[in-house]
N, C-alpha and C positions, 0 to 999 in steps of 0.2 A: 709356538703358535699352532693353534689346532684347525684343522679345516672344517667347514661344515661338512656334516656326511652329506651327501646325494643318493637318495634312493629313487630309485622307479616309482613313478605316480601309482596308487593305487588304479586297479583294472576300473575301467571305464570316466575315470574325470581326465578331461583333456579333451577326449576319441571324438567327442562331437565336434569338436571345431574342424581336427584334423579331417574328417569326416567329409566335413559341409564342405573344407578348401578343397580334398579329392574329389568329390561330385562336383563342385563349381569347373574347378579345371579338366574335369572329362569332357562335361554338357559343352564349356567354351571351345575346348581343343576337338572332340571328339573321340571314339574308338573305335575300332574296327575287329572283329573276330571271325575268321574263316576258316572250315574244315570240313574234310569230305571225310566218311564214313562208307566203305563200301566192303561187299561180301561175299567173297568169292569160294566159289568148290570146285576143284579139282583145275586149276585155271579159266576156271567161268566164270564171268562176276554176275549175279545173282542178283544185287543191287547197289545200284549208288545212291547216298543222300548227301547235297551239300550244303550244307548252311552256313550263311552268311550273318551278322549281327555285329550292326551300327548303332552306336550310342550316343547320340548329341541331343542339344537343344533343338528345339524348333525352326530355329532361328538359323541356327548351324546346317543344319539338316537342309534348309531353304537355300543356303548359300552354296551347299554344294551341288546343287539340283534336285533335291529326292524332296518331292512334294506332291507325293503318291496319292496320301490321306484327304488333299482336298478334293480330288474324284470320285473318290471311293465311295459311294451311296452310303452303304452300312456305315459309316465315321464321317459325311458331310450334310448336313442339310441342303446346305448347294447344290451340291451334288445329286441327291435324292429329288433336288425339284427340276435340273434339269431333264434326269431321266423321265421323269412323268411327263415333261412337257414333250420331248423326242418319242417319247411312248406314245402318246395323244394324239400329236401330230400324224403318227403314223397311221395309226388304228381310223384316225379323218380323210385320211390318203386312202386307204383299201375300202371304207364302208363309201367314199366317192364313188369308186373303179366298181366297187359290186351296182350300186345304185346305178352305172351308167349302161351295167351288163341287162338288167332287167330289162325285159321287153315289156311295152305297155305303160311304163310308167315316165312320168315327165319325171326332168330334174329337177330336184327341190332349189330353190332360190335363194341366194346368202341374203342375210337378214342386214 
């Protein structure tokens, strides 16, 4: 009785699947990678750098509370029209306070 031989797949047929299940189970589970970097002379440290890098889904990332990006101006529209409107408001607040400093002039009346 002869067995079939078993060879190793040619490189690359397979990888994609294995691929897609390893990024599927990162983004669901998530990762985490931490390490500092610092640089000392003569017992001085000179600098620290430490970074940190989290890799989940959106979804994951929400579950664990990091949901940075929907503030952030630069990455929300949301966000960028909040700011303008906290902006607005304020810039209506101080040209108030100056209008109220001017001598001689009546207050303008809200429309």
């Amino acid at each position: 009785m002869t067995m079939p031989s078993r060879l190793p797949e040619p490189y690359g047929q397979g990888s994609g699947a294995n691929l897609a299940d390893i990024l599927e189970r990162v983004l669901d589970k998530g990762i985490v990678i931490a390490g500092d970097i610092r640089i000392n002379l003569l017992d001085i440290e000179l600098l620290t750098v430490k970074l940190r890098l989290i890799v989940a889904s959106v979804d994951k990332a929400k579950e664990m509370g990091i949901d940075w990006w929907e503030t952030d101006p630069a990455l929300s529209s949301r966000a960028r029209r909040d700011e303008l409107a906290r902006e607005n408001a304020e810039l209506r607040e101080r040209l108030a306070r100056l209008e109220e400093l001017e001598p001689g002039r009546a207050p303008k009346e809200a429309p």
